[in-house]
C-alpha positions in Angstrom: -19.1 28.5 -27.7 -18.5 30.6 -30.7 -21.9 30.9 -31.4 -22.5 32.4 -27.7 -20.0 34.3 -28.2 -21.0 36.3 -31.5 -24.4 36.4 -29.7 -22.7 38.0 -26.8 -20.6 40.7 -29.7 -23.6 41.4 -31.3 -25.4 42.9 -28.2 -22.8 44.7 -26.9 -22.0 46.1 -30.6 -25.6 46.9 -30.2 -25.0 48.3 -26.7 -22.1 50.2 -28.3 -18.8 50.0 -28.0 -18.2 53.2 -27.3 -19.7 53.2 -23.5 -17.2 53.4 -21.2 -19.0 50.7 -18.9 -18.3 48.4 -22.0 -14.8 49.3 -22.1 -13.9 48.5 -18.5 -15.6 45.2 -18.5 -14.4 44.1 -21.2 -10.7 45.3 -19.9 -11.5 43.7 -16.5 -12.0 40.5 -18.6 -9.3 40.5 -20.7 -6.9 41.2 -17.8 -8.4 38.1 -16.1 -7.9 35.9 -18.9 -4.0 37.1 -19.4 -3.2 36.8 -15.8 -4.5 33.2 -16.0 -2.7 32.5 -19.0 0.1 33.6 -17.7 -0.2 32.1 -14.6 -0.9 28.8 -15.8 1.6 29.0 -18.5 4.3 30.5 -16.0 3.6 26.5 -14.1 3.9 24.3 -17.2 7.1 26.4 -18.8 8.8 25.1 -15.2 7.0 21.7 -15.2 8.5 21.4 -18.7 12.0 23.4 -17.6 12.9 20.8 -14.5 11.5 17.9 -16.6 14.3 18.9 -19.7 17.1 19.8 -17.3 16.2 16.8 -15.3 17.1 14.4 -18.6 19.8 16.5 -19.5 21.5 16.2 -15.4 20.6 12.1 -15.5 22.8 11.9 -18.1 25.6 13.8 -17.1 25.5 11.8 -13.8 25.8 8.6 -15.2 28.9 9.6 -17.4 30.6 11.1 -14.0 29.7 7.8 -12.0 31.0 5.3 -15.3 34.2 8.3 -15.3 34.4 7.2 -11.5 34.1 3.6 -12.2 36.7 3.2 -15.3 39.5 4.6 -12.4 38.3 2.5 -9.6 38.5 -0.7 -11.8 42.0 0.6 -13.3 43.2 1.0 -9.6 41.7 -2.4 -8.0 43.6 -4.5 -10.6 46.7 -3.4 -9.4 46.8 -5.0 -6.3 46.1 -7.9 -7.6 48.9 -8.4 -10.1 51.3 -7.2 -7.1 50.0 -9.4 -5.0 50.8 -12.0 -7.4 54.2 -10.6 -8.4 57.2 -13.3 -7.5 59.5 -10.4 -6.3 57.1 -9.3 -4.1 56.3 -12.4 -2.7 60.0 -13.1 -2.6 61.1 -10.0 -0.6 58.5 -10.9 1.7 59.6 -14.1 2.6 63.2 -13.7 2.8 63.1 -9.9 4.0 66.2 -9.2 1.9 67.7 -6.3 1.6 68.4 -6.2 -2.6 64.7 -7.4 -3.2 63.1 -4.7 -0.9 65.6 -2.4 -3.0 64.1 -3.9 -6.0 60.5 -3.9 -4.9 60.8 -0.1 -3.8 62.0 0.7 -7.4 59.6 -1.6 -8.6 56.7 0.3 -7.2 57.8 3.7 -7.9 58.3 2.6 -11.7 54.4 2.2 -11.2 53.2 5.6 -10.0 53.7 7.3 -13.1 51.9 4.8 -15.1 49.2 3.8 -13.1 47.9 7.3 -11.9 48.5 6.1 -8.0 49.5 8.2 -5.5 51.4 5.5 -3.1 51.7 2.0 -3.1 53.2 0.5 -0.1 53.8 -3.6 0.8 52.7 -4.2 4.7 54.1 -7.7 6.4 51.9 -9.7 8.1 52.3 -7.6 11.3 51.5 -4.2 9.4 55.0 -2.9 8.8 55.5 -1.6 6.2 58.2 -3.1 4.1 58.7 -1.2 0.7 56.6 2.0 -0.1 56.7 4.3 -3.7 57.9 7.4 -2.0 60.8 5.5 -0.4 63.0 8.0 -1.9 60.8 10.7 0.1 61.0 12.5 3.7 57.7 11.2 4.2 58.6 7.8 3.1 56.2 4.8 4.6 58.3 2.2 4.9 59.3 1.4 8.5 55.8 2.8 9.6 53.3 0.7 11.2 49.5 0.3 9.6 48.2 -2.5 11.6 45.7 -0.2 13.5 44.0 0.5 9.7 41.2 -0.8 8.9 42.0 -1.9 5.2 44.6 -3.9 6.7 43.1 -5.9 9.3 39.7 -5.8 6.3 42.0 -7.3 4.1 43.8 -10.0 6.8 40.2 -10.8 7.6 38.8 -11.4 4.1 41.4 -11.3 1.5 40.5 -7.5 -0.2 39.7 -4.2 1.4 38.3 -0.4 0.4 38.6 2.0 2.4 38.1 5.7 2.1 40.2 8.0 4.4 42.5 10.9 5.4 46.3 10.2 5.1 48.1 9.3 8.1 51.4 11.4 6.8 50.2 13.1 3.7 47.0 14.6 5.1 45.5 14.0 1.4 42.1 12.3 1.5 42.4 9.2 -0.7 41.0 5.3 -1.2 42.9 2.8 0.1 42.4 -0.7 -2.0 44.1 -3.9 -0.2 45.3 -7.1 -1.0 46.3 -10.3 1.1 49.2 -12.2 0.0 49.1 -15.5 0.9 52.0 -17.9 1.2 52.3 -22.0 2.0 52.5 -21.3 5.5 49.6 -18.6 6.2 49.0 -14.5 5.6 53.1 -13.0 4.2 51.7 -9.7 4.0 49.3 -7.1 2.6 49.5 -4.8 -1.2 47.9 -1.3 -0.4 47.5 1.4 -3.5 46.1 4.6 -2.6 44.1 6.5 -5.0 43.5 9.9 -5.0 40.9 11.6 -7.3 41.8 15.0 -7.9 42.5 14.9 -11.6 38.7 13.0 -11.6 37.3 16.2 -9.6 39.5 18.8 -12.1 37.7 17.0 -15.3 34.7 17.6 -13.0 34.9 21.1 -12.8 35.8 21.5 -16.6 33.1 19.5 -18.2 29.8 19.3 -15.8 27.5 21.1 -12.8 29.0 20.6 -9.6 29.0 16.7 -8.8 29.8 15.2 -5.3 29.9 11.5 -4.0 28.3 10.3 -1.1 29.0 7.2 1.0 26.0 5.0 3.1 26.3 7.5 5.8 26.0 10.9 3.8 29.6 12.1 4.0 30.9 13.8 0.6 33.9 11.9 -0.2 34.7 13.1 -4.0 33.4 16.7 -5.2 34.0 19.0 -8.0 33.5 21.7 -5.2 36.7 21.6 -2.9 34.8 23.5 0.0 32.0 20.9 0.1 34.8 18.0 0.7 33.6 16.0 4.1 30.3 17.9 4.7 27.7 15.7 4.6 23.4 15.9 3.6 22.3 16.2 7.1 23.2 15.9 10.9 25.2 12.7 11.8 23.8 10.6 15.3 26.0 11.1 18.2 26.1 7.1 18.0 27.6 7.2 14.6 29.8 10.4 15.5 31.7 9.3 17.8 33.1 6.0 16.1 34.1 7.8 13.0 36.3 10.7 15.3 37.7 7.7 16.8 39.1 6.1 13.7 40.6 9.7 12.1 38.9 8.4 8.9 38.2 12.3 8.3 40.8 13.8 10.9 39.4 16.9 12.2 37.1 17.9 9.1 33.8 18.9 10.8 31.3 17.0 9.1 28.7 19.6 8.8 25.9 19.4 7.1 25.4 20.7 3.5 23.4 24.0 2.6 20.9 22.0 0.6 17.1 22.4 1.1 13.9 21.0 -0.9 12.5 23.7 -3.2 9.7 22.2 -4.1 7.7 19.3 -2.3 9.2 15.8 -2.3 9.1 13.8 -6.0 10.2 13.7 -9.7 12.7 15.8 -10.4 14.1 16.8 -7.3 14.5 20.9 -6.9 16.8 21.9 -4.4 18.0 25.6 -3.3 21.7 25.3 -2.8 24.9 28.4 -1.4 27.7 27.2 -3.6 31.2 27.6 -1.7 32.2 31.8 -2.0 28.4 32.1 -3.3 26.8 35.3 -1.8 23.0 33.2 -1.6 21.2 30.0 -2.5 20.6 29.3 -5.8 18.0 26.9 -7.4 19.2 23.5 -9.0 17.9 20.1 -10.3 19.3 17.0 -8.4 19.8 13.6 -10.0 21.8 10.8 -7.8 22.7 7.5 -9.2 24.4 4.7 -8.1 28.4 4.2 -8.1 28.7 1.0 -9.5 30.7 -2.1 -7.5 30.5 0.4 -4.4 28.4 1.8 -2.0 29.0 5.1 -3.1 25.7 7.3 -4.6 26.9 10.0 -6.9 24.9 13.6 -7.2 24.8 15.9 -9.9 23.3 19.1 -9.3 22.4 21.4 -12.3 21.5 25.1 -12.5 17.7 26.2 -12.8 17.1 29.5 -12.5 18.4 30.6 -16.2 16.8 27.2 -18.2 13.6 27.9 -15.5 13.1 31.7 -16.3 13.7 31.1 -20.3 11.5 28.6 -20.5 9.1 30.5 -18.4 9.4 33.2 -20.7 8.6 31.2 -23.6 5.7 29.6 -22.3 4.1 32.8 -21.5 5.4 34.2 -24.8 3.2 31.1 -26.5 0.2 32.0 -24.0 0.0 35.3 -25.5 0.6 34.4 -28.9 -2.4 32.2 -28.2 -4.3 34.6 -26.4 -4.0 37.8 -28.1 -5.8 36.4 -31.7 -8.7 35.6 -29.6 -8.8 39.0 -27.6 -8.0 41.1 -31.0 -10.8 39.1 -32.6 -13.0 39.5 -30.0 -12.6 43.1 -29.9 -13.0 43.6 -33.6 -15.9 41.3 -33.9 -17.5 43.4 -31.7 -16.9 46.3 -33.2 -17.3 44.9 -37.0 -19.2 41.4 -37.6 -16.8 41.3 -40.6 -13.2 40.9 -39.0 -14.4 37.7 -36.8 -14.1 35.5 -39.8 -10.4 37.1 -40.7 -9.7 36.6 -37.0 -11.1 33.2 -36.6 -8.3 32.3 -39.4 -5.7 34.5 -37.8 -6.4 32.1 -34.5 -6.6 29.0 -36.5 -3.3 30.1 -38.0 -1.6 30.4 -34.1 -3.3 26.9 -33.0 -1.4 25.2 -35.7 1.6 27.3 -35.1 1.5 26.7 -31.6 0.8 22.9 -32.6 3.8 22.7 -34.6 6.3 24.1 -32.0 4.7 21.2 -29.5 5.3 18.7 -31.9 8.9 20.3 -32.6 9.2 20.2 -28.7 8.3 16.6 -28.5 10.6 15.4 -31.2 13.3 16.6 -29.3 12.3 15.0 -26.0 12.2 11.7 -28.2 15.6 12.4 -29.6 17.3 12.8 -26.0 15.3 9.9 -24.8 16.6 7.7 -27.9 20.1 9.0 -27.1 19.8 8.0 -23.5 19.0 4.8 -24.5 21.9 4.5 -26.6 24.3 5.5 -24.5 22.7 3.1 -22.0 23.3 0.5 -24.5 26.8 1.6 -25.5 27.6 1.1 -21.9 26.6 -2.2 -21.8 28.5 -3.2 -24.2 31.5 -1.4 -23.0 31.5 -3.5 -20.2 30.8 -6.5 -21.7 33.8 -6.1 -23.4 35.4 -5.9 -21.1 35.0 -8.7 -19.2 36.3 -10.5 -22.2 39.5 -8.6 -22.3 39.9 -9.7 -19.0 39.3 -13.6 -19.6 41.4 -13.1 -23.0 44.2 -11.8 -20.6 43.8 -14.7 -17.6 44.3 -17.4 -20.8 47.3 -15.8 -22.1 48.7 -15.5 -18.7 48.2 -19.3 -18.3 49.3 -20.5 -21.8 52.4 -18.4 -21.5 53.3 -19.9 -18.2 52.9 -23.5 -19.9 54.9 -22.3 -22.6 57.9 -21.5 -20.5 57.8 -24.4 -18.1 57.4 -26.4 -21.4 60.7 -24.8 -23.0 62.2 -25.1 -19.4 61.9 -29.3 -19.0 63.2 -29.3 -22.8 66.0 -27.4 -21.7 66.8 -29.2 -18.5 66.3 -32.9 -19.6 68.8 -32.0 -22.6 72.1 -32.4 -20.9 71.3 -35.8 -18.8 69.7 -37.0 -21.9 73.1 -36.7 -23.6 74.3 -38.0 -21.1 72.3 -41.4 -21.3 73.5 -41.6 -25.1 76.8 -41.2 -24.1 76.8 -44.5 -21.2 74.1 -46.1 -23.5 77.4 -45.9 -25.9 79.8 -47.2 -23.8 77.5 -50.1 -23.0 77.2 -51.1 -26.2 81.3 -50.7 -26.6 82.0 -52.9 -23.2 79.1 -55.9 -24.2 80.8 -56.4 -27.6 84.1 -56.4 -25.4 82.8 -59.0 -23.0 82.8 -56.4 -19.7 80.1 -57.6 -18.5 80.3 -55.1 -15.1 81.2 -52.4 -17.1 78.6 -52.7 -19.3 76.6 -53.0 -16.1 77.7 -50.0 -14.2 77.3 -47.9 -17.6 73.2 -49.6 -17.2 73.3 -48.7 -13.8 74.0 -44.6 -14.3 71.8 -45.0 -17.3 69.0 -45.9 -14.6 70.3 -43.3 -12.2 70.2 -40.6 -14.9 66.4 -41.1 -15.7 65.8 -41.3 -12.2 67.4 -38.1 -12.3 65.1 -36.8 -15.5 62.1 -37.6 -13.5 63.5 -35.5 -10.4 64.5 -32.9 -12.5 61.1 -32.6 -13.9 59.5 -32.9 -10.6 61.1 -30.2 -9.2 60.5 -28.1 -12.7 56.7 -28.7 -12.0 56.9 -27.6 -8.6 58.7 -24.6 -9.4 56.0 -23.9 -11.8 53.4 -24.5 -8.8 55.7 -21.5 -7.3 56.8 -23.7 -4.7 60.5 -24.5 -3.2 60.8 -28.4 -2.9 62.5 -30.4 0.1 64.7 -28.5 0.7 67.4 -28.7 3.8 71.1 -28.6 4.9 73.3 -29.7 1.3 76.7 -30.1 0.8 78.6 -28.2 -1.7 80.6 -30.7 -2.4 77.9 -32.9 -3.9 76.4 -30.7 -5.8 79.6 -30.0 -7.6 80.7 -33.5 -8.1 77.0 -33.9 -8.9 77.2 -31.6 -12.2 80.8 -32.8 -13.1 79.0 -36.3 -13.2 76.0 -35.6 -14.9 78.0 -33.5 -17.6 80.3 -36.4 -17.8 83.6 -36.8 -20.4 82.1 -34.8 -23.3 82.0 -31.9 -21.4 85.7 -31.6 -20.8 86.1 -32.6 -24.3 84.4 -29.1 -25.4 85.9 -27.0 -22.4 89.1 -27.8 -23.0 90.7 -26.5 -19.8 88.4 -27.1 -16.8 89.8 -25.8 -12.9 87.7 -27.2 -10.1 88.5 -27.0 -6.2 87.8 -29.6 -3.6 85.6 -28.4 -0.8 84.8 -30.1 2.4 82.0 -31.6 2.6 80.6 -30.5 6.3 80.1 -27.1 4.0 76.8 -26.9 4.0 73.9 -24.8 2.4 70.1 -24.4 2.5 68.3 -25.6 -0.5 68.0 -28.9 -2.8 70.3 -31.0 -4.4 68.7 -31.4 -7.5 67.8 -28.2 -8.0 71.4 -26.6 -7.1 73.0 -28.9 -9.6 70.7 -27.9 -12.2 71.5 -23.9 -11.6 75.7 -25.0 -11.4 75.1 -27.4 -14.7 73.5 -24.0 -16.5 76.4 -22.0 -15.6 78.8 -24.5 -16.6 77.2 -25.2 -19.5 77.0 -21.2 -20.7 80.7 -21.2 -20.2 81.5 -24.4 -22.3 79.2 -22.6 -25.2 81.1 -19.1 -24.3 84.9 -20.7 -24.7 84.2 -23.2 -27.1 86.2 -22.4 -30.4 88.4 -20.1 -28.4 92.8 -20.6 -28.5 92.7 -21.9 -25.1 89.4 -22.0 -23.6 89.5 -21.9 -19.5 87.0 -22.9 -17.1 87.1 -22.6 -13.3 84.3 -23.6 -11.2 85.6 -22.1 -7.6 84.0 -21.6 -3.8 84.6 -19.1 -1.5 83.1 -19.7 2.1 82.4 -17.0 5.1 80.4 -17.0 8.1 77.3 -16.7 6.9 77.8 -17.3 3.5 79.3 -19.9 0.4 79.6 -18.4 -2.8 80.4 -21.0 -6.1 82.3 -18.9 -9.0 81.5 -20.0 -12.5 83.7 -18.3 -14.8 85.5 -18.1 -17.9 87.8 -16.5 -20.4 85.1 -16.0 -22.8 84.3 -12.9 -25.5 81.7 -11.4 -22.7 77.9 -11.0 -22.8 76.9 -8.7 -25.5 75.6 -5.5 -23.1 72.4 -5.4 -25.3 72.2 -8.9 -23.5 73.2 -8.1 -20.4 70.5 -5.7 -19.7 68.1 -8.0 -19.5 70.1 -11.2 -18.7 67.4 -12.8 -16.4 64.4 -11.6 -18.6 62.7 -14.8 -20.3 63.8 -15.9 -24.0 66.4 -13.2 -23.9 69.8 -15.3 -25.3 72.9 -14.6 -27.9 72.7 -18.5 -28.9 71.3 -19.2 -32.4 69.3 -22.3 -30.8 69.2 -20.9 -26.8 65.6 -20.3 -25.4 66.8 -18.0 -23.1 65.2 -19.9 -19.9 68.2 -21.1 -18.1 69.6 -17.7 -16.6 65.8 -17.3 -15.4 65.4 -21.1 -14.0 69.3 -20.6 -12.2 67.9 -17.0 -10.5 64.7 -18.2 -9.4 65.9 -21.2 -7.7 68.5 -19.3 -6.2 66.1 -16.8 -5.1 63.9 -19.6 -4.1 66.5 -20.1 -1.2 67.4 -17.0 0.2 70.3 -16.4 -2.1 71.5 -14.4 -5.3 73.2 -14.7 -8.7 76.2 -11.5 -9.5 77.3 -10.8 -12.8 80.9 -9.5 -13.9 81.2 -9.6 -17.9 84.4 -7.7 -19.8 85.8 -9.3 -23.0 88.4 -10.8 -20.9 85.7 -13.3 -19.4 82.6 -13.6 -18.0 82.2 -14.1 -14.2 79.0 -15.9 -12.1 78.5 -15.8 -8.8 76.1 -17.8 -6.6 75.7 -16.4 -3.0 73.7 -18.8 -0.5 73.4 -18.6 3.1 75.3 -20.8 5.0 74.0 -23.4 7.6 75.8 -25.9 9.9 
């Protein structure tokens, strides 16, 4: 070619370059050529433009969708540790008063530290029972959510999601439900709401306009308020009318998106787009990815038009760098043979230039890739971790649960244990006397008190399995002559003055023998430790009956419970005692709560004071 081509200077050098004719063709020629450069140069500097940005929006998307992610899986666990909660699962089967108080508080302790927005407890009708914003005008509790889907979703299959608008608040917001089971069937449903608007404001400050999609096309999430509940094109009437009928948006009007295909159909996809307050469309790249764990599709869009015209810009720039060595050495070679060789170097010069910049170009396309990849990869692992946290956090659940009913047995067995020593004692005392039946008699409560150490065991396992035992109509009377018996003569050895008070024994309460003697034998018991050492340690173990209620008084004229203490007195392994595990306070208020009842406080350093409240029943 450049052999035709020095033929073709030399003859018009020969024609002479000074003929107009010669002039205007060869400007005719040379305008071709750089309108064709630039032409085709104008196409690849956008090719290469959408293919950059495209990288650089991919990216981005996939950080706003794991973003999206982190908060979802933050949210979902929290119905599932309420759900699992004992004074949740408490106040909904006894529907007291104090432990809907203490659920209410309990939940809007949460809010802060969660990020939630409500979190409400539903019965197995759809009342709601307790609610976060109990304190609040617009307070839940007492309303009815039956006619929502994520309850009757959650009734029907354990777990719900649903997106939606408020009911009261008028917030848009996902709903994530939990069934609580119980022995007998469904107690009730756990609904957190989330809201996302710190999620959009970190949006706004760090990345293009980003909006999330569900199966049907409706933005649910955007960093764009004003494009909340539009949606990427016409709904059906079929679908229309089902979603007006379950207020899921209220009256938003679903409308459909000014978005429209650029270019035609494929990799990456341009889009023209009127941003909300925008006076026209602009031109952006779209990526969408996947939410993952729902059926969410999240959309990034990215601006094009200043990335599109620089790179234009450049492209061209390189066209002409590349093109105006070969017109300049044209020119010259036809008007001096000389000057083509200088210009031939002068071109070679720009081809390795221009070389250089592509392979400078390329290295940084490889660089992104690599760092795609490794973000890729770092996500991976992220979540792999994860999912060990989560299994580390299910076996320390378990092993601490075996490590308190463990301590608890300990704990309970000790006293009939000492017990058995003491008639094991006496039995020894009577055979070397030659009393034959009292020796006997002390055999026979020695039986009776291991009997008793399996029962009490029994029941400790079954409280461990959360369940309540046989429970049904008990008199008081036993279960107080019950614990005298069981803490026998060397616990009015150590009390030292012990009041009791005969009840009748058609007093009757709701709960199990065993299991109320074991509660009346820890309170007795703390006193005895309390008083013991004192001037003139008293004990009284009282009743007071009503209609509906029986309360048995534990109390004595102790130093008091140290308030550090008493903060926390039913907290696990909180105790004063240089030996105490700090279980018996818990085991007494969960049995007690176990049947409908409650354990009062009253500590001064004149004395301490229990009280055990249980229903009543004839």
């Amino acid at each position: 070619m450049e052999n035709r081509l020095a033929v073709r200077s030399e003859s018009i050098l020969h024609a002479g370059m000074t003929s107009p004719l010669v002039k205007i063709v060869y400007g005719l020629l040379a305008a071709l050529l750089v309108a064709g450069a630039l032409f085709i140069a104008n196409d690849y500097g956008r090719k290469r433009a959408y293919e950059s940005l495209h990288i650089r929006a991919q990216s981005a998307a996939e950080l706003n969708a794991v973003l999206l992610r982190t908060v979802l899986e933050k949210q979902r666990s929290l119905p599932f540790v309420l759900s699992q909660d004992r004074d949740v699962i408490s106040a909904l089967t006894t529907r007291s008063d104090s432990l809907l108080q203490l659920v209410n508080r309990k939940l809007e302790s949460l809010i802060s530290g969660t990020r939630s927005s409500v979190i409400y407890l539903l019965n197995a009708d759809g009342l709601a029972l307790a609610s976060s914003n109990w304190r609040e005008p617009t307070s839940f509790v007492g309303t009815n959510y039956s006619f929502r889907p994520y309850y009757t979703r959650a009734v029907a299959t354990g777990s719900a999601e649903h997106y939606a608008f408020g009911t009261v608040s008028k917030r848009p917001g996902l709903y994530i439900s939990r069934r609580i089971d119980g022995p007998s069937g469904t107690l009730g449903v756990i609904v957190v709401k989330v809201e996302f608007d710190d999620l959009e404001a970190d949006w706004r400050r760090n990345s293009d306009p980003s909006l999330v999609v569900d199966q049907r096309g409706i933005v649910l999430i955007t960093s764009l308020p004003g494009w909340r509940f539009m949606t990427e094109g016409p709904i059906v009437p079929d679908q229309m009318g089902p979603i007006r009928e379950s207020l899921q948006f209220g009256d938003a009007p679903l409308a459909p998106l000014d978005i429209t295909p650029a270019l035609p159909q494929g990799q990456p996809d341009i889009v023209r787009a009127r941003l909300p307050g925008a006076a026209k469309a602009e031109e952006f790249v779209r990526v969408q990815t996947p939410v993952p764990t729902t059926t969410w599709n999240l959309q990034l869009l990215t601006p094009a038009a200043s990335a599109v015209s620089e790179a234009t810009r450049t492209a061209q720039l390189l066209a002409l760098i590349v093109l105006a060595p070969l017109l300049g050495l044209t020119a010259f070679f036809l008007r001096r043979r000389g000057l083509a060789l200088r210009r031939a170097r002068e071109q070679e010069a720009a081809r390795l230039e221009l070389e250089r910049r592509v392979a400078e170009r390329t290295a940084d396309l490889s660089a992104a890739h690599s760092e795609l990849v490794m973000q890729v990869e770092e996500r991976q692992k992220t979540e792999a971790k994860l999912q060990t946290v989560q299994q580390d956090l299910v076996q320390a659940n378990r092993l601490a649960i075996l490590g308190q009913v463990t301590a608890g047995v300990a704990h309970e067995i000790n006293q009939p244990v000492a017990a058995i020593r003491s008639y094991a004692d006496n039995a020894k005392t009577f055979l070397g006397r030659n009393q034959i039946d009292s020796a006997r008699d002390n055999l026979k409560a020695i039986a009776g008190l291991t009997e008793r150490i399996g029962g009490i065991t029994d029941e400790l396992r079954t409280f461990a399995r959360k369940g309540t035992g046989d429970a049904g109509p008990i008199s008081v009377s036993d279960v107080i002559e019950g614990a005298l018996l069981l803490l026998g003569t060397r616990f009015r050895q150590r009390a030292g003055q012990i009041t009791t008070q005969t009840l009748s024994p058609d007093i009757k309460v709701h709960g199990n023998r065993m299991r109320l003697e074991q509660v009346l034998i820890n309170l007795m018991q703390n006193a005895v430790e309390a008083t013991e050492g004192g001037p003139a340690s008293k004990i009284s173990v009282e009743t007071r009956v009503t209609e509906g209620e029986v309360q048995l008084i534990v109390s004595d004229n102790g130093p008091g419970i140290p308030e550090a203490i008493k903060q926390a007195l039913f907290t696990p392994f909180n105790t004063s005692k240089d030996r105490g595990l700090g279980l018996g306070l818990v085991i007494c208020h969960d049995i007690v709560a176990d049947y409908g009842g409650r354990i009062d406080v009253k500590s001064s350093s004149a004395g301490t004071k229990f009280t055990v409240h249980l229903p009543r029943v004839s």
